[in-house]
BAVO-350937 format. One line per field, with one value per residue (C-alpha): x, y, z; residue number from 1. Coordinates in pm, whole numbers, plus 50000, padded with zeros to 5 digits. Last residue first. Example, Ala and Ser with C-alpha at 12.3 -4.5 7.8 and 13.67 -1.06 7.14 Angstrom:
2
x = [51367/51230];
y = [49894/49550];
z = [50714/50780];
i = [2/1];
***
This chain:
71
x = [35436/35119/34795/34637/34636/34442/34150/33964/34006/33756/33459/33280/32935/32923/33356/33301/32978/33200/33501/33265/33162/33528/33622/33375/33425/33808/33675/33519/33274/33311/33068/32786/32717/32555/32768/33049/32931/32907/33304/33381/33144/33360/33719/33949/34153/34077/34058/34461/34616/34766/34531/34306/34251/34163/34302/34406/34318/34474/34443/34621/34344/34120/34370/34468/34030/34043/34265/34072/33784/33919/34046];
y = [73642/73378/73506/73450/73752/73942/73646/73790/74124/74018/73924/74270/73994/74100/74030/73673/73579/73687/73504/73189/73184/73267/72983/72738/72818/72778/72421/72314/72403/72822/73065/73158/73498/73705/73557/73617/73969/73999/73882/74153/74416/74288/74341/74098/74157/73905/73623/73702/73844/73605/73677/73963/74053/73698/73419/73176/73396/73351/73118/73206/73329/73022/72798/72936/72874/72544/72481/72587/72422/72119/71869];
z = [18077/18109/18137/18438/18629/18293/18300/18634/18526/18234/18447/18296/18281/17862/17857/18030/17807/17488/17608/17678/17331/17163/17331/17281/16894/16971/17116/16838/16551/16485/16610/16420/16253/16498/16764/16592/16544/16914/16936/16701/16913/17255/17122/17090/17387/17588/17356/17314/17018/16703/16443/16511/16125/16044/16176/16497/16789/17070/17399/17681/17943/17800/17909/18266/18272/18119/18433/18668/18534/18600/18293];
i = [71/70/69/68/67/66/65/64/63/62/61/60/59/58/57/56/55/54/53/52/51/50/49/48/47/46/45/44/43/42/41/40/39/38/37/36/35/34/33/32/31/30/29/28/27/26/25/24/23/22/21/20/19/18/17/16/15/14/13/12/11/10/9/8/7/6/5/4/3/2/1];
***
């Protein structure tokens, strides 16, 4: 898979519980995705996901995910 691609992939994933369930990585907000952190993320690739959200949203690289959501 290129990185390109895990990247249109990472701009579409959502959130599969809790009180977020169902919005976009992107817009979870950056203290909830600290607390994950904090509090291990989960095995597998969501887990990756959430990580490399987190890293994105502390480096302000989040305008770079926006375009590549799908409408």
């Amino acid at each position: 898979m290129s990185q390109q691609h895990e990247l249109v992939e990472l701009a579409n994933a959502k959130m599969h519980y809790g009180k977020f369930k169902g919005k976009y990585l992107v817009h979870l907000p950056e203290p909830y995705l600290v607390w994950y952190k904090g509090k291990g993320f989960p095995a597998g690739k969501h887990g990756r996901q959430l990580e490399l959200m987190l890293e994105i949203k502390i480096n302000g690289l989040e305008d770079l995910i926006y375009p590549l959501i799908n409408k």
